[in-house]
C-alpha positions in Angstrom: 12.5 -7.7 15.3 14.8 -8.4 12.4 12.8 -10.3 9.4 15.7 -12.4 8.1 18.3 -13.1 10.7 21.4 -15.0 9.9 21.7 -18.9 10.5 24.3 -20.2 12.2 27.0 -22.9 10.9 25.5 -22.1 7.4 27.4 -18.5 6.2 25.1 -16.8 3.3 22.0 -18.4 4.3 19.1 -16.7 6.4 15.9 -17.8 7.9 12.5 -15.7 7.9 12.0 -15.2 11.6 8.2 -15.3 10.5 8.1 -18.7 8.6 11.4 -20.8 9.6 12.2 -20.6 6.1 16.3 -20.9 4.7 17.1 -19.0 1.9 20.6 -17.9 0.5 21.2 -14.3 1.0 21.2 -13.4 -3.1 18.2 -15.3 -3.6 16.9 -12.6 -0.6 15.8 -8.7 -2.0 13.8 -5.8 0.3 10.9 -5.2 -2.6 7.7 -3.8 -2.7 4.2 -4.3 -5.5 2.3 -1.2 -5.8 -0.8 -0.2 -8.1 -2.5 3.1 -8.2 -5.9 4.7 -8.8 -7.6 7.7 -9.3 -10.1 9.8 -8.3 -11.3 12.9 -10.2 -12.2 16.1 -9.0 -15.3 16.9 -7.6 -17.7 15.3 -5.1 -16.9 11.6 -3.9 -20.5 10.0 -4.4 -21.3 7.4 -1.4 -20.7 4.0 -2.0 -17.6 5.0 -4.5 -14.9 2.1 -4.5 -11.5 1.7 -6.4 -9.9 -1.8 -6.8 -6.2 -1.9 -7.0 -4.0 -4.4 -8.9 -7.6 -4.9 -10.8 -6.7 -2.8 -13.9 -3.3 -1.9 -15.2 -3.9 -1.0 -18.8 -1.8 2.4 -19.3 0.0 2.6 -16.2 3.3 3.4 -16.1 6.4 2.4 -14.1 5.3 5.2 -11.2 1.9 3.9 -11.2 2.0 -0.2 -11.0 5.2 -2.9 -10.7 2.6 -5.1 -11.2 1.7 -7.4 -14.8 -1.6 -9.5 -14.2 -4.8 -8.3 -12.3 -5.4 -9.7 -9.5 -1.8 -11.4 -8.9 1.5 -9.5 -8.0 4.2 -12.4 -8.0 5.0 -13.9 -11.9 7.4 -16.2 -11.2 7.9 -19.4 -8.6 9.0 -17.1 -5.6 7.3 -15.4 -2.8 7.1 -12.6 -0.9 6.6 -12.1 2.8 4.3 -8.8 3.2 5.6 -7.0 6.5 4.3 -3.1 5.7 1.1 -2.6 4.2 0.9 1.1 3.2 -1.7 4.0 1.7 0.2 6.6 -0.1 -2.2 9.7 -1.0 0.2 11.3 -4.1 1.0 14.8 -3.1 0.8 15.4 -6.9 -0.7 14.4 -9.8 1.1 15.1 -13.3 1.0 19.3 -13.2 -1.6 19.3 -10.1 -0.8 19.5 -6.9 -3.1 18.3 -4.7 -4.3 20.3 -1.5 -3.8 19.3 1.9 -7.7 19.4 1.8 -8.5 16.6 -0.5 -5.9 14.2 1.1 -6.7 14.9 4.8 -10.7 13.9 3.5 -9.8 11.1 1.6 -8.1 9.4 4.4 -10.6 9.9 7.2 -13.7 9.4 4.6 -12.7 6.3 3.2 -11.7 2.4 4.0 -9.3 -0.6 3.3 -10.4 -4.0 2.3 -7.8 -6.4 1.2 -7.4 -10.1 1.1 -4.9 -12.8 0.1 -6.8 -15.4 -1.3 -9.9 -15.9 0.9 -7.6 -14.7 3.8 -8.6 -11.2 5.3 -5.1 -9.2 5.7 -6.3 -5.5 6.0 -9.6 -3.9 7.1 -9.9 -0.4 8.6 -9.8 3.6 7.9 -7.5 4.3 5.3 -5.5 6.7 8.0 -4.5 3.4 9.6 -2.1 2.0 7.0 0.3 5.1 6.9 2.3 4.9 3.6 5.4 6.0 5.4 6.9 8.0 2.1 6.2 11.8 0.7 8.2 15.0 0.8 7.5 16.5 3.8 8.4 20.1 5.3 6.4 23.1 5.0 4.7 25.6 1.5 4.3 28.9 0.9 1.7 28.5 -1.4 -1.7 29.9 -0.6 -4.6 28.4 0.9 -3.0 24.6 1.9 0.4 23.0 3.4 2.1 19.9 3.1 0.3 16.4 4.3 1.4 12.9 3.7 -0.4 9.7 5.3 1.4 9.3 8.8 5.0 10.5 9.3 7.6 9.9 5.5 9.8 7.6 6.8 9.6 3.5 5.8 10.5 3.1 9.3 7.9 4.5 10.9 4.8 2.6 9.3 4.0 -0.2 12.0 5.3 -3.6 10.5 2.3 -6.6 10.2 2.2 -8.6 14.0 2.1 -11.7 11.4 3.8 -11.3 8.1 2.0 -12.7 5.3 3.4 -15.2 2.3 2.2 -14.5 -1.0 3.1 -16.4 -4.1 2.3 -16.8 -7.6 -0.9 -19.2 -6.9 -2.6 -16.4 -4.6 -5.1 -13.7 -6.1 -4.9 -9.9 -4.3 -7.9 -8.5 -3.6 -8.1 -5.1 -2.5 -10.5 -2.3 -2.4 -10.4 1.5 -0.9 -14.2 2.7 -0.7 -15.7 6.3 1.0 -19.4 5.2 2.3 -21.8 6.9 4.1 -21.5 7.9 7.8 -25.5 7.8 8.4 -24.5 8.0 12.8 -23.1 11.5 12.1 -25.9 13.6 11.5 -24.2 16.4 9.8 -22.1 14.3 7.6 -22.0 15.6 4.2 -20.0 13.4 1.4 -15.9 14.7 0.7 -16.1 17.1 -2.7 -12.1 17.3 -4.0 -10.6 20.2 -5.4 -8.7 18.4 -8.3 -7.6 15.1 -9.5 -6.2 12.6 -6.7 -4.0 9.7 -7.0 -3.8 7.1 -4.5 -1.1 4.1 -4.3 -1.6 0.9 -2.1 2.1 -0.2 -1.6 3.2 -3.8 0.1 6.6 -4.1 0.6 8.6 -7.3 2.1 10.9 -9.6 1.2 10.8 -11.6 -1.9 12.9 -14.9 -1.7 13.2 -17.7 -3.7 13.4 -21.0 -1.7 17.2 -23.4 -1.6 17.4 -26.8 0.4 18.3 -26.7 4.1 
């Protein structure tokens, strides 16, 4: 189902199916806030958690779109959230990383996020597929190409209810890799190099007119 759908009797102005909400179609853009964090190489103790859109010192246009922790819209406007998305970076600077460390990070670890005291996301990490990466196939040694669920935007499953977020609401939202104490054999993931990981939301960003 179309987000924005045109209104009738009114050319240029659009509704969001989700909310009921009229906007003029300039004041309408397809956008997403991202933040990324890190992991180094070696083994992932339990209980390890990384916070995005929590610290932003140093990062780069390719790493964040974001200015303040903890809040991802500046300005009076709003964005509806309709993909939430894990992206595992296929590289990181010179290293690329191994099919092996992405495929563990994604069935080792978990999801927490909220919108204000609102629960949005909860689950494995494999379950918000980041619907972006280069895929095809390597002849590199020893590894092939992975990326979290098929790379195509329009595969990644779009939110039953989309979520408003605007300037006044605080994003929390954590990735952690516990402990799996019902598998016996479990033993904790150990990476082969650096790995950068990017929690994208992407909707649509409007900025309210009168009916």
């Amino acid at each position: 189902m179309a987000a924005a759908v045109p209104v009738k009797g009114k050319p240029g102005h659009y509704m969001i199916v989700a909310t009921g909400e009229i906007f003029r179609a300039q004041e309408l853009t397809e956008d997403s806030y991202f933040d990324t964090v890190r992991l180094p190489a070696g083994s992932v103790a339990v209980g390890t958690k990384r916070k995005f859109f929590d610290s932003l010192s140093d990062k780069s246009k390719q790493h964040t779109n974001v200015g303040t922790v903890g809040r991802i819209i500046e300005s009076q406007s709003e964005i509806s959230v309709t993909r939430i998305g894990f992206i595992p970076a296929q590289a990181t600077g010179n290293t690329v990383t191994t099919d092996d460390d992405i495929l563990k990070l994604l069935y080792a670890g978990s999801l927490t996020m909220k919108f204000g005291k609102q629960e949005i996301a909860t689950g494995p990490l494999w379950k918000y597929p980041g619907g972006y990466g280069a895929p095809g196939s390597t002849t590199r040694n020893d590894t092939g190409v992975v990326t979290n669920g098929i790379a195509s935007p329009a595969a990644i499953p779009p939110l039953v209810v989309v979520q408003p977020l605007n300037m006044n609401d605080t994003v929390v939202a954590e990735a952690a890799w516990e402990d799996a104490a019902w598998s016996a054999s479990y033993v904790a993931p150990s990476l082969d190099s650096i790995n950068t990981m990017t929690l994208n939301l992407h909707g649509i960003k409007k900025t309210a007119v009168s009916r």
